[in-house]
Structures are given as C-alpha cells and as structure tokens.
VEXMI-884240 format. One line per 2 residues: number of its first residue (from 0); their letters; for each residue x, y, z of N, C-alpha, C. Coordinates in steps of 0.1 Angstrom, whole numbers, always signed. Layout:
NUM> A> X,Y,Z,X,Y,Z,X,Y,Z ~ ...
***
This chain:
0> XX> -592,-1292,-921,-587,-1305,-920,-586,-1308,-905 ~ -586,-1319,-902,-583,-1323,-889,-577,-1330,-887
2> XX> -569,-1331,-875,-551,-1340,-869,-557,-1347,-861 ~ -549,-1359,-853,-549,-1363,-843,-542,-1356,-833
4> XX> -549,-1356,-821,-544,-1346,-808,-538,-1353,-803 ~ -523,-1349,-806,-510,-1355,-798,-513,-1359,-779
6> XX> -521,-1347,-774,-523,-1346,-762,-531,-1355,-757 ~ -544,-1361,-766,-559,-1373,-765,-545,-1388,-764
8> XX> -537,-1383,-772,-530,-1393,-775,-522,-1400,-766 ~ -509,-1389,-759,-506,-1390,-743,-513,-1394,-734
10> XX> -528,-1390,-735,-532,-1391,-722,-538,-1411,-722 ~ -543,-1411,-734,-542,-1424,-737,-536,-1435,-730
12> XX> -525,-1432,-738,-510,-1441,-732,-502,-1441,-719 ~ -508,-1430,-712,-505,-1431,-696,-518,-1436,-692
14> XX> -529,-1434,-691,-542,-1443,-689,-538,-1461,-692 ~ -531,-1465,-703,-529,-1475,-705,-517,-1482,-703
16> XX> -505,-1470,-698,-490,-1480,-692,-487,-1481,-699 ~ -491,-1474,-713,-483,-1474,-722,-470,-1462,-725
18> XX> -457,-1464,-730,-446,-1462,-728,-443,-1457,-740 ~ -439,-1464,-749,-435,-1463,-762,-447,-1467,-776
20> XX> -435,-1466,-784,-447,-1469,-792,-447,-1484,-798 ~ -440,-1485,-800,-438,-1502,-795,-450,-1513,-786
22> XX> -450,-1508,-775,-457,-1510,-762,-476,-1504,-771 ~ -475,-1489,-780,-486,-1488,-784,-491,-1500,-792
24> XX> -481,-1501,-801,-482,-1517,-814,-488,-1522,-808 ~ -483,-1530,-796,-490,-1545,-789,-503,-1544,-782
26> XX> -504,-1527,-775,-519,-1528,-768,-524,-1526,-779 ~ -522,-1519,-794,-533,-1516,-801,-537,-1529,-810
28> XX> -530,-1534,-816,-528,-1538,-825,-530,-1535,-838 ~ -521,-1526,-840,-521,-1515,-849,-508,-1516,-851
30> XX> -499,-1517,-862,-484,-1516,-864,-474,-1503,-857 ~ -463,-1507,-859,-455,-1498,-850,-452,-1487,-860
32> XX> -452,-1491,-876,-451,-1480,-882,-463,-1475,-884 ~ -473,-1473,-884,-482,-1466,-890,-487,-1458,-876
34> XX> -483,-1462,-865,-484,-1451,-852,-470,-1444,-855 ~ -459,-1445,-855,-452,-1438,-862,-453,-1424,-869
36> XX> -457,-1433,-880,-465,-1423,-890,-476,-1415,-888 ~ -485,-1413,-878,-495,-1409,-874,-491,-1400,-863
38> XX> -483,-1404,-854,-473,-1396,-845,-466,-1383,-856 ~ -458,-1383,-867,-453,-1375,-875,-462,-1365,-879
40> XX> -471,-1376,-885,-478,-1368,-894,-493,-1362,-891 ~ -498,-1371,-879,-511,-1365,-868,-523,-1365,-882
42> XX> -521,-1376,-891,-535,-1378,-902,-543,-1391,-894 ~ -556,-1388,-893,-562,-1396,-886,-563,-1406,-901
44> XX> -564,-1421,-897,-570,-1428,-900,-582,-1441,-894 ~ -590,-1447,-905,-605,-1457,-894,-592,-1460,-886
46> XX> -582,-1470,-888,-574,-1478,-881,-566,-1478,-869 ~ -566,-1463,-868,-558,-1451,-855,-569,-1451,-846
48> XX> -581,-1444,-852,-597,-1439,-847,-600,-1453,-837 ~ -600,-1464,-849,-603,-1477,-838,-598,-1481,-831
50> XX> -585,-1478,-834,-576,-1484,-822,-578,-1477,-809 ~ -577,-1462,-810,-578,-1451,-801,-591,-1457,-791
52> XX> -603,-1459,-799,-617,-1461,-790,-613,-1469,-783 ~ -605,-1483,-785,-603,-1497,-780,-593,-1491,-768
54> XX> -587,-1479,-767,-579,-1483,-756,-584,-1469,-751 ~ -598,-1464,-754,-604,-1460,-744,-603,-1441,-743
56> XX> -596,-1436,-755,-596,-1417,-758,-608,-1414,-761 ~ -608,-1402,-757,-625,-1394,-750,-623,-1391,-771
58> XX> -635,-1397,-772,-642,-1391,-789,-640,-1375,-790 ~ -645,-1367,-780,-645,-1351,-786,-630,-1348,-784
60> XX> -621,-1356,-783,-608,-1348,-781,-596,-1357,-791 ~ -600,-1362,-796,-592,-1374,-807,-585,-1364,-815
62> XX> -598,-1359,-822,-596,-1347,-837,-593,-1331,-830 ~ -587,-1326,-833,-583,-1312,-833,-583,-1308,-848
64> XX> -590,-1293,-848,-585,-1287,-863,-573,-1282,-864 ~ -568,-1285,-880,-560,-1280,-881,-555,-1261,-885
66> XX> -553,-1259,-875,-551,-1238,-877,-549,-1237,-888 ~ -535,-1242,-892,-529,-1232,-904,-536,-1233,-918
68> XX> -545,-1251,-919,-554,-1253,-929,-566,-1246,-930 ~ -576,-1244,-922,-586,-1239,-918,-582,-1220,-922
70> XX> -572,-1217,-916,-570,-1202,-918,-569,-1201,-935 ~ -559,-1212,-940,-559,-1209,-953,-569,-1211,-963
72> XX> -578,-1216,-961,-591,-1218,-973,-596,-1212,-969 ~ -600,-1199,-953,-608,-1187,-953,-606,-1176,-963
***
C-alpha cells in the first residue's frame, strides 16, 4: 500500500506560505476536512494527488510505501 509523505507534504506548504491547514483549504481547494483526514490517515486520494501537483510536490516523493503493509503480505 502506499501513504502520502507527510514530509513531500511539509515541504509543499513551506514552498507555498502555507501554515495551516486551513491556509492548505484555500491554496488547494480542496476542503479542510478531507486534508485533515489525509493528514491522519496519509490515504492518498485523485483529489489530494491533484491538488498536491497544483501546488507544485516533486511526483517521486508524494507516495511512500507503506512498511508495516508491505512486510505483512511478504
């Protein structure tokens, strides 16, 4: 399985002055709960992925795998 990289994520939001996630809502336009939720829960969705491109996170570093999944279906 694969997460969203908390870190692709940060670096994002300091590239863009962005602060909170609030501040993410408005540059993305993307709701404040469902970055929320994606912040918690790190499940990518198209809607996160698009937004992400629009404000400009490097593609190879968006997705990270997930360890503990990947170890467990070996």
């Amino acid at each position: 399985m694969f997460l969203i990289s908390l870190d692709e994520l940060d670096r994002t939001k300091r590239r863009n002055g962005i602060r909170n996630i609030t501040e993410l809502a408005e540059a993305s336009g993307v709701s404040r709960r469902t970055w929320s939720t994606t912040v918690r829960d790190r499940r990518p969705t198209p809607q996160v992925l698009d937004a992400l491109a629009r404000l400009g996170a490097r593609p190879e570093r968006v997705l990270i795998a997930d360890e503990a999944s990947t170890q467990a279906s070996a």
